[in-house]
DOMIKOL-418847 format. One record per residue (C-alpha): y, x, z; chain. Coordinates in pm, 1 decimal. Layout:
! DOMIKOL-418847
Y,X,Z,A
...
END
This chain:
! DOMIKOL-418847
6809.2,12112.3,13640.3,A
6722.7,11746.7,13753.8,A
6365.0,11634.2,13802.0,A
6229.3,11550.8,13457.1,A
6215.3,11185.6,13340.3,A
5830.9,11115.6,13236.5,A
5947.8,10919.9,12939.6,A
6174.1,11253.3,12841.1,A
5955.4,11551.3,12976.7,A
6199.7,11804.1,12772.1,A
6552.2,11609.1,12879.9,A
6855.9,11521.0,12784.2,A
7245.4,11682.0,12731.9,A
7557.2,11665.8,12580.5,A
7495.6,11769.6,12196.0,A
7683.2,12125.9,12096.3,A
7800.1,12203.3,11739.9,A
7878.8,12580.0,11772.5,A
7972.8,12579.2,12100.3,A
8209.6,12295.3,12085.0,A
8089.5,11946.5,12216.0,A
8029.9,11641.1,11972.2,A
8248.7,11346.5,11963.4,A
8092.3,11084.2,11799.7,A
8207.8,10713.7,11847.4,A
8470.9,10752.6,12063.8,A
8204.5,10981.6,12331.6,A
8040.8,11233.2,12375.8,A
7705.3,11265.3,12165.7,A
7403.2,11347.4,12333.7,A
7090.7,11510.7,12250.1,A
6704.1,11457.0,12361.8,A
6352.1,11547.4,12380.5,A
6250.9,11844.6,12147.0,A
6588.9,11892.1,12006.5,A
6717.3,11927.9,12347.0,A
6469.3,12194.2,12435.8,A
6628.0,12388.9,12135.8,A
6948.5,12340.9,12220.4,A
6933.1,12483.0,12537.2,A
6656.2,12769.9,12455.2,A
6908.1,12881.3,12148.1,A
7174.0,12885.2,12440.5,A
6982.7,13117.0,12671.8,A
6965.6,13359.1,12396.3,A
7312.9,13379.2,12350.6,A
7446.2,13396.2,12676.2,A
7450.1,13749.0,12810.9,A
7232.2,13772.0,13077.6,A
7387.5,13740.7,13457.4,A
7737.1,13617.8,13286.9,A
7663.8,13246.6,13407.9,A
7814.0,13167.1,13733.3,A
7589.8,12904.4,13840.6,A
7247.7,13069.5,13765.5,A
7324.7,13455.5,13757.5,A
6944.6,13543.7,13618.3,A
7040.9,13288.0,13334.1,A
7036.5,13464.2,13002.0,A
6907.0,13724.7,12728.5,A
6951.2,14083.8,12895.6,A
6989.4,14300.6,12538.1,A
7164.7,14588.2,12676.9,A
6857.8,14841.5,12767.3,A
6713.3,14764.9,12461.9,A
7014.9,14870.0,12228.3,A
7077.5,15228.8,12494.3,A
6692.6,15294.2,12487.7,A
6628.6,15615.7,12243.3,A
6394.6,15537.0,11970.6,A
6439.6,15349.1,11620.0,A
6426.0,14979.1,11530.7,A
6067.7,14937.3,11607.6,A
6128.1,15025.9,11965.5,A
6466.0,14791.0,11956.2,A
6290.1,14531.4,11817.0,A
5970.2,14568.6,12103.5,A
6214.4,14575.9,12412.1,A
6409.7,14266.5,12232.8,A
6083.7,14081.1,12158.5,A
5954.3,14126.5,12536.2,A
6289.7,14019.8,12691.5,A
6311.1,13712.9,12446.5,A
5983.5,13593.7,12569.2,A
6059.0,13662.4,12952.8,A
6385.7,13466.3,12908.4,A
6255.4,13183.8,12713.9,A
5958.8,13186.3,12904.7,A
6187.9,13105.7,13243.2,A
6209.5,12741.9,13130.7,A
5994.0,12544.3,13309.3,A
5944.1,12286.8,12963.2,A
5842.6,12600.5,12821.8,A
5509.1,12653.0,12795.7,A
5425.7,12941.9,12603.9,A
5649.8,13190.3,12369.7,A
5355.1,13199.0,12042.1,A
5592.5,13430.2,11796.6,A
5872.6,13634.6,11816.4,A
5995.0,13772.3,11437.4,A
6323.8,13949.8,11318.2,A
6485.6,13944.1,11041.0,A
6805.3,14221.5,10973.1,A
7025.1,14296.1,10745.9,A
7112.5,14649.5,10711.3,A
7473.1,14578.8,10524.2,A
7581.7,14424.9,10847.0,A
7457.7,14508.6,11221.5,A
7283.4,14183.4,11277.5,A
6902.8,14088.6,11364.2,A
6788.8,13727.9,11305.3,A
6552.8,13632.5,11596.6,A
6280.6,13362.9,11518.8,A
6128.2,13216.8,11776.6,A
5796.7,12985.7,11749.9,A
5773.7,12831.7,12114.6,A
5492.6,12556.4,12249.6,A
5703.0,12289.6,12482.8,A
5501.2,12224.3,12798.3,A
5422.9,11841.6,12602.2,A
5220.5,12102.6,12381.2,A
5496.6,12011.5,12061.8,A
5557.0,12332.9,11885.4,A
5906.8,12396.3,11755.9,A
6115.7,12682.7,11618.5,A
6445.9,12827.1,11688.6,A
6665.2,13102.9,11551.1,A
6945.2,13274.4,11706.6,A
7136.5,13610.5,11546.5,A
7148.8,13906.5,11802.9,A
7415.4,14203.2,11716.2,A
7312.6,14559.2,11736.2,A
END
């Protein structure tokens, strides 16, 4: 990641709309500042951890968590401390306040909220859905 710019501590990148990039007057939008952060926290969660070729401890490491014997509480423990070590890895990150689920047992999904301080000491919120 480039040095940050003092005037946009939590940067700047091409915007995503579910994984695709945004066209918007003939180029390519961007995004900035908090919404950035966001962005590209919500993308750490979903990318499988070691899977990126640049940056192979890039990513949310799930797997132990979903083999390790116990019920939903314990899945939901070993998910909440990996969340926070991988969100935690960005340096505009300053601290990982909450980490809530929410799952719906018709379908074999857990909705991950995420309250996270930026290191410009904004707060902001994030939610990403994890399979299990």
């Amino acid at each position: 990641m480039p040095s940050p710019d003092p005037l946009e501590p939590l940067g700047h990148s091409l915007l995503l709309d579910d994984g695709d990039l945004v066209v918007r007057g003939g180029g390519l939008a961007e995004v900035r500042g908090l919404a950035n952060l966001v962005q590209a926290l919500t993308l750490r969660l979903l990318t499988p951890y070691g899977s990126d070729r640049c940056d192979h401890r890039y990513g949310l490491s799930a797997g132990a968590a979903f083999t390790h014997p116990g019920g939903t509480r314990v899945l939901k423990d070993l998910l909440r401390l990996e969340i926070v070590r991988t969100l935690a890895a960005d340096p505009r990150v300053r601290e990982v306040a909450e980490v809530t689920f929410t799952e719906d047992p018709a379908v074999r999904v857990l909705t991950v909220q995420v309250l996270v301080e930026a290191l410009d000491g904004r707060t902001t919120a994030l939610t990403a859905e994890v399979e299990v």
